[in-house]
Kinemage of the C-alpha trace (Angstrom):
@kinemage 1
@onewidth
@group {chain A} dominant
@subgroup {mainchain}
@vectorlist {calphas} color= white
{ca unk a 1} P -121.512 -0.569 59.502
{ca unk a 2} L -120.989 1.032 62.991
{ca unk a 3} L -118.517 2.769 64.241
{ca unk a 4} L -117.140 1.637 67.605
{ca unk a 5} L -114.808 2.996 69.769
{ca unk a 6} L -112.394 1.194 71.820
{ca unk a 7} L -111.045 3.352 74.862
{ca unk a 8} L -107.458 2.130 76.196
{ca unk a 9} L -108.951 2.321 80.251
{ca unk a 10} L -105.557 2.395 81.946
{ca unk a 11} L -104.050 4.697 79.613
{ca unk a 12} L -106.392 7.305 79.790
{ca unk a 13} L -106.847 7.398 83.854
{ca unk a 14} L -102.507 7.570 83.617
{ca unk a 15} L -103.044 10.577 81.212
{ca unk a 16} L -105.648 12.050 83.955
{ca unk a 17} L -103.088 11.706 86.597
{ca unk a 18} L -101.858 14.868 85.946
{ca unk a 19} L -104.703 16.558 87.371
{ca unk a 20} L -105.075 14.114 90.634
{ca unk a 21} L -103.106 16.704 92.909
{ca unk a 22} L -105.245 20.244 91.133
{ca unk a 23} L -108.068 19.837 93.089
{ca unk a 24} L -110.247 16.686 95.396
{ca unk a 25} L -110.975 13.820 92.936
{ca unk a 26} L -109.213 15.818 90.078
{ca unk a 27} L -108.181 12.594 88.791
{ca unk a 28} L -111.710 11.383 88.710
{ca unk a 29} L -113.252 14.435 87.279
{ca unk a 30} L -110.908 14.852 84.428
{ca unk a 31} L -111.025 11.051 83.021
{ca unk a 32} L -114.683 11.803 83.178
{ca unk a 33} L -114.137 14.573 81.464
{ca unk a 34} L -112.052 13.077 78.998
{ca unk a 35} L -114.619 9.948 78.154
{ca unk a 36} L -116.959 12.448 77.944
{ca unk a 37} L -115.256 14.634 75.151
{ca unk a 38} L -114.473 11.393 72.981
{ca unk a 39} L -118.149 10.093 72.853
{ca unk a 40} L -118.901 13.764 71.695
{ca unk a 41} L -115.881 13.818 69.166
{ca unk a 42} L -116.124 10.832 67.305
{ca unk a 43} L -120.042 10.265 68.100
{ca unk a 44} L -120.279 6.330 67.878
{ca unk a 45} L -122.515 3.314 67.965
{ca unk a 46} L -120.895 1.222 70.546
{ca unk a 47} L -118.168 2.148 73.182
{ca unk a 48} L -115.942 0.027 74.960
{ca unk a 49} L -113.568 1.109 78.102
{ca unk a 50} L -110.876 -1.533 78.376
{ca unk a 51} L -109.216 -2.665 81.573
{ca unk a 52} L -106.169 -5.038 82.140
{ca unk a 53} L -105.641 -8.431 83.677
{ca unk a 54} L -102.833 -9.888 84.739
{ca unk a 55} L -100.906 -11.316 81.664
{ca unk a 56} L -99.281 -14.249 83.132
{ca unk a 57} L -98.249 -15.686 79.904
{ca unk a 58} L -95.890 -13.106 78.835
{ca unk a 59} L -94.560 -13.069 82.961
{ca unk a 60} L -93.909 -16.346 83.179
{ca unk a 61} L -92.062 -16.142 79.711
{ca unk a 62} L -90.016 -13.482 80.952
{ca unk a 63} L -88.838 -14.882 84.010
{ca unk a 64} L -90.903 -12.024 85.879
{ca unk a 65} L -89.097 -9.626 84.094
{ca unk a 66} L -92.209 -8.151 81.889
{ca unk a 67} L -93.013 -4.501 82.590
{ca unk a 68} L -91.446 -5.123 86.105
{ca unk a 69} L -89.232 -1.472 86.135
{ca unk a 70} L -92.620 0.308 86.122
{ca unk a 71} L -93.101 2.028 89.651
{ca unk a 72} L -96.294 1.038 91.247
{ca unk a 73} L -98.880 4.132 91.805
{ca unk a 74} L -99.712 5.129 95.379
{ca unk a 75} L -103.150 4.679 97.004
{ca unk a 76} L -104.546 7.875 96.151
{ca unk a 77} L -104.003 6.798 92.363
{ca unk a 78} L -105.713 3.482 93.087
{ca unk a 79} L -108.443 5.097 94.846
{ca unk a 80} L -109.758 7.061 92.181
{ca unk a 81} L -108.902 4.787 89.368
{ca unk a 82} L -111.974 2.853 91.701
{ca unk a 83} L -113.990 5.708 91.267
{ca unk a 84} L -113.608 5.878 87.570
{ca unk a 85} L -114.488 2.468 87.145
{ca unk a 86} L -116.797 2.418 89.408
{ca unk a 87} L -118.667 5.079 87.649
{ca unk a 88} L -118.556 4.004 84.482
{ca unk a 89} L -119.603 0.499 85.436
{ca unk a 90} L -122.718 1.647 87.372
{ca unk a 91} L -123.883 4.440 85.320
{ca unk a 92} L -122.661 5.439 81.911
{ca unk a 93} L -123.592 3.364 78.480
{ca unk a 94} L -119.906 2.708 77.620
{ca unk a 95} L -119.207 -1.110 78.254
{ca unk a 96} L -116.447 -1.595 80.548
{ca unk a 97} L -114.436 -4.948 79.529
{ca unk a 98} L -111.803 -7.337 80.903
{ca unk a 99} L -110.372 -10.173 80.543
{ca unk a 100} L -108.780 -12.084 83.983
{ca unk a 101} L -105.646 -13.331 81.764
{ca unk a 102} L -104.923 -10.683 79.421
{ca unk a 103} L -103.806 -7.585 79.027
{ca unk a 104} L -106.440 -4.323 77.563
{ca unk a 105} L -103.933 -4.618 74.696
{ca unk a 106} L -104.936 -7.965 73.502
{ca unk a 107} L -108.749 -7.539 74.546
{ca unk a 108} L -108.869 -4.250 72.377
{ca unk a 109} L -107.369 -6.201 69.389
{ca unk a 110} L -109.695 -9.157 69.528
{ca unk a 111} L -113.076 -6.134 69.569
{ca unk a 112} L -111.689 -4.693 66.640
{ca unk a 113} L -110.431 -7.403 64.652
{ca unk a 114} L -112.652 -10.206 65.715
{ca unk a 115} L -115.582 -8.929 67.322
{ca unk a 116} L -116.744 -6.181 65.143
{ca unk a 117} L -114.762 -7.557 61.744
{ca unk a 118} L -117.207 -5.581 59.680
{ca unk a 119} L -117.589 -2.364 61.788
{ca unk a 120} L -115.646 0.874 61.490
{ca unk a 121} L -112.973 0.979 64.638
{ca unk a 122} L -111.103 4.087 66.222
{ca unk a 123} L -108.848 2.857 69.153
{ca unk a 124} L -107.713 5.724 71.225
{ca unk a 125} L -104.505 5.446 73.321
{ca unk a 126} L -100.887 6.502 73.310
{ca unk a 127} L -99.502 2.947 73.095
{ca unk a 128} L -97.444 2.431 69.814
{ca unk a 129} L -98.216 -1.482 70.464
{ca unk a 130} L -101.770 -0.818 68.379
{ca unk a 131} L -100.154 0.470 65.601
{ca unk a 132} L -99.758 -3.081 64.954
{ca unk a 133} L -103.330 -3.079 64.288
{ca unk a 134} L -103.772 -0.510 61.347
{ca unk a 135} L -102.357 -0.659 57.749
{ca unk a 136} L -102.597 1.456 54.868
{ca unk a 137} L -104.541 -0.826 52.585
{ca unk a 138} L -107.383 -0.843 55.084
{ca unk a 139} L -108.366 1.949 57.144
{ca unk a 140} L -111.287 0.197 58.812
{ca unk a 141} L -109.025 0.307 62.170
{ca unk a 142} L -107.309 3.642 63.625
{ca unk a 143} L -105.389 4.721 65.953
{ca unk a 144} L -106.322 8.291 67.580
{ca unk a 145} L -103.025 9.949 69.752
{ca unk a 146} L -105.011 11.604 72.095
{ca unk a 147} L -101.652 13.871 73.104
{ca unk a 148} L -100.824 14.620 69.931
{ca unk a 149} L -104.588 14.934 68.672
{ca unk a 150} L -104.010 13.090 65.854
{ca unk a 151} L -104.462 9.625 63.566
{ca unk a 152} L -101.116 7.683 63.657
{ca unk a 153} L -100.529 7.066 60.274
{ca unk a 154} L -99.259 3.311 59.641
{ca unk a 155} L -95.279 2.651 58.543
{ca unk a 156} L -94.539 0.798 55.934
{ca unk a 157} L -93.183 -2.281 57.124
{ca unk a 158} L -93.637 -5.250 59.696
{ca unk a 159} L -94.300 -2.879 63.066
{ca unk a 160} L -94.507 -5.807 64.974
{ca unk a 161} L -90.758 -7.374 64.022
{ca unk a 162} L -89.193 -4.341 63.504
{ca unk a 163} L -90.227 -3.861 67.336
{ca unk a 164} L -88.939 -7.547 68.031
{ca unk a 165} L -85.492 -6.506 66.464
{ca unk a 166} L -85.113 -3.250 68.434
{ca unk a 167} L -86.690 -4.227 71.616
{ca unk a 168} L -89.307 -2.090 73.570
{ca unk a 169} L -88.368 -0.228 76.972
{ca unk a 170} L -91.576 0.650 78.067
{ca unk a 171} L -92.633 -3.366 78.830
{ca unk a 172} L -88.973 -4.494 79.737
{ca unk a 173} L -88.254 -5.904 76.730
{ca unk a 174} L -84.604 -5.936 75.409
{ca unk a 175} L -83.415 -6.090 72.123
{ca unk a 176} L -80.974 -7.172 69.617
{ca unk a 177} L -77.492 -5.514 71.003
{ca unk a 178} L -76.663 -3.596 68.307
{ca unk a 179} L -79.840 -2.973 66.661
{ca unk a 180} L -81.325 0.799 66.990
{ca unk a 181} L -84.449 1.989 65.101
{ca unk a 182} L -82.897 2.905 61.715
{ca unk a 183} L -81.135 -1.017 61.067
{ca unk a 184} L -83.888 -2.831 62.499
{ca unk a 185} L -86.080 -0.874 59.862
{ca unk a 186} L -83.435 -1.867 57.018
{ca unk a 187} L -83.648 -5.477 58.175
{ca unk a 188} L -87.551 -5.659 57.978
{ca unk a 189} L -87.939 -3.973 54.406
{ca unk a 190} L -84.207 -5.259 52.490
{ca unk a 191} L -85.084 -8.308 50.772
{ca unk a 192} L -83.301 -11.227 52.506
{ca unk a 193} L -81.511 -8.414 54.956
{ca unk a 194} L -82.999 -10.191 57.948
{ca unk a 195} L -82.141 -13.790 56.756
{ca unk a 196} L -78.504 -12.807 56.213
{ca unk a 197} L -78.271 -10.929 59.500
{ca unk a 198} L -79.374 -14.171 61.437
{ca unk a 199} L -76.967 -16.400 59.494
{ca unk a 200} L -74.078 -14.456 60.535
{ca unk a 201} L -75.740 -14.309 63.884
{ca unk a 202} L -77.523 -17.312 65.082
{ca unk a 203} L -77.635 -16.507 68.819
{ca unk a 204} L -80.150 -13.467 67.939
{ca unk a 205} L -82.647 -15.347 66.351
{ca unk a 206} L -83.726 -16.568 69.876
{ca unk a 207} L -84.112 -12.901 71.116
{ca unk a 208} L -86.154 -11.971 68.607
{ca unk a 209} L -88.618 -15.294 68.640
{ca unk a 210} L -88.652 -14.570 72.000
{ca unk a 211} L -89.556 -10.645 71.218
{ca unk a 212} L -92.053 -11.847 68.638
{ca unk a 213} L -94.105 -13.841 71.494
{ca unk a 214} L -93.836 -10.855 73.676
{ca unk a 215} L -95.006 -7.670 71.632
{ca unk a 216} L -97.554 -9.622 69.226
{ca unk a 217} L -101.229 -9.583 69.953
{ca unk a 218} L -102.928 -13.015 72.054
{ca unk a 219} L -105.451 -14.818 69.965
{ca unk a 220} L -108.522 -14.935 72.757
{ca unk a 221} L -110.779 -16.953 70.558
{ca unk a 222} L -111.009 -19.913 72.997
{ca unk a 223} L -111.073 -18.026 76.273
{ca unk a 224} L -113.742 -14.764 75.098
{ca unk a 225} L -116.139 -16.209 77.140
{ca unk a 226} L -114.317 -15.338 80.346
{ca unk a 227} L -114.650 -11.140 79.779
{ca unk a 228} L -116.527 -9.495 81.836
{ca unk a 229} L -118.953 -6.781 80.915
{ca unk a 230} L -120.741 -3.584 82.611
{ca unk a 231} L -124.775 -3.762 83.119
{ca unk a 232} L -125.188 0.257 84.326
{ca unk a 233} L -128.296 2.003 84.874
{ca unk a 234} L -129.929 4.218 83.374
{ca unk a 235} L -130.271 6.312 86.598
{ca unk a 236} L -128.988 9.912 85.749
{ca unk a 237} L -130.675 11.402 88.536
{ca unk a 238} L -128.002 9.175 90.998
{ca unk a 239} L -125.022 9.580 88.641
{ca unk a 240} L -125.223 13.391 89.304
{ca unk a 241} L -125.498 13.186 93.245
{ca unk a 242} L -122.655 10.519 93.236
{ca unk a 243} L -120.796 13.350 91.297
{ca unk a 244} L -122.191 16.673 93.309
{ca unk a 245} L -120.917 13.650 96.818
{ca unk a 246} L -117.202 14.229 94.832
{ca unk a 247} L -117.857 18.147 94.722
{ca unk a 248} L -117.935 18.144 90.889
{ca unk a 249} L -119.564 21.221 91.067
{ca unk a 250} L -119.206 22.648 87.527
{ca unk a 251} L -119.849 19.484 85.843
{ca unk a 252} L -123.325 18.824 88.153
{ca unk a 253} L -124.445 22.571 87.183
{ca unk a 254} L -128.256 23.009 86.353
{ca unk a 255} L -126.292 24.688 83.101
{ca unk a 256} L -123.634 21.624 82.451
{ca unk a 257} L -125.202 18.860 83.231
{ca unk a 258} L -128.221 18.152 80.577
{ca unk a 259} L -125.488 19.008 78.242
{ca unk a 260} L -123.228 16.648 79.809
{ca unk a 261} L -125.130 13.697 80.538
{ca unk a 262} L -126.758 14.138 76.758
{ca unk a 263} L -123.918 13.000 75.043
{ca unk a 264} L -124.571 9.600 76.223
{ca unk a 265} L -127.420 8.990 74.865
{ca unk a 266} L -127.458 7.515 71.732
{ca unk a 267} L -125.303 5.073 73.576
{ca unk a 268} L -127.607 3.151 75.666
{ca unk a 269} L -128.910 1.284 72.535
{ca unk a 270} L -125.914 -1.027 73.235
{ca unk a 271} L -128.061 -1.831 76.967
{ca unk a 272} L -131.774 -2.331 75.689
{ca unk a 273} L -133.015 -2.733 78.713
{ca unk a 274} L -132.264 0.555 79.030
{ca unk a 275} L -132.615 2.666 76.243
């Protein structure tokens, strides 16, 4: 069994933003940083960095509606989110993945329940949509908070329509009116609460099919073939003047940087070519 480790892409370059106005490229150097401290943390077989598509399903759905309140990021954002990727594609063993249609949600739930079925999985990101993904009975899948520096621990019900019943402001989608955390949990785990609620309350059965569709996972089975997938280099010697060209003086060191670029190595066995 391996263990593999699925990086949420977008999620950890928003998490980096923090730093992008601390110093040149400080949004660059610290999701380098960060990629870098998670390979040495959890040490695995096979890494994954996971970037979105455009999810045209769930827009269309929506009537355009879907994640639409979120403010776009400026060009200096964009411009080192490039780098990042950039980087990573071109140089470091950790495969960078996408899908055209789908979100890095649905991509990182078809590696780690699909893909590598048999395989050990820790997901890393601060979206409570994965929790959808682990469960109590089987721990093969977890979830690592990288704020909070901690496992998410799974609740004990449906996540997924207890979500649909309370809505989720963070993608634009409403709820039930009426429905807060606390009753949506009481309808998912009362016997028979849920079918008496929509009896007495046919028009929010729609709402929360609709929800249902929305927050739930895409099954990618037919369309996997469209992904994309790094092919970097093992060229370490270029990686660290394309860093030392972004003044990433600390990191480029004669003292940092064997231990740095180290860590990586028992990844390239996922690029034979070269390992």
């Amino acid at each position: 069994m391996k263990h593999v480790l699925i990086i949420d892409g977008l999620n950890l370059i928003y998490r980096a933003r923090v730093a992008m106005f601390s110093a040149d490229n400080g949004l660059t150097s610290t999701a380098l940083r960060s990629i870098r401290s998670l390979v040495e943390r959890f040490k695995p077989d096979v890494a994954y960095f996971v970037l979105e598509g455009k999810p045209q399903r769930r827009i269309d759905e929506s009537g355009g509606t879907y994640k639409a309140q979120r403010a776009a990021p400026d060009e200096a954002f964009w411009l080192q989110k490039n780098q990042v990727t950039d980087i990573i594609g071109d140089h470091l063993p950790v495969i960078l993945i996408r899908h055209p249609n789908y979100e890095a949600d649905d991509v990182i739930a078809h590696l780690a329940k699909c893909v590598h079925a048999e395989d050990r999985v820790t997901v890393v990101s601060t979206d409570s949509d994965f929790i959808q993904l682990i469960n109590n009975e089987d721990r093969r899948i977890s979830l690592y908070s990288p704020i909070k520096d901690t496992f998410v621990d799974a609740p004990g019900y449906d996540y997924v329509q207890w979500k649909a019943l309370r809505g989720d402001s963070a993608d634009n989608i409403k709820g039930i009116p009426g429905i807060g955390d606390k009753r949506a949990e009481k309808l998912v785990t009362e016997p028979g609460a849920m079918e008496e609620f929509f009896i007495k309350k046919p028009e929010a059965k729609q709402i929360y099919e609709h929800n249902l569709s929305m927050i739930g996972f895409e099954n990618l089975e037919e369309s996997w073939g469209k992904t994309s997938r790094s092919n970097p280099k093992r060229t370490n010697d270029n990686l660290r003047h394309r860093l030392r060209e972004l003044a990433f003086v600390s990191l480029t060191s004669d003292k940092s940087w064997p231990n740095w670029i180290s860590s990586f190595d028992r990844l390239w066995i996922q690029f034979p070519s070269q390992a």
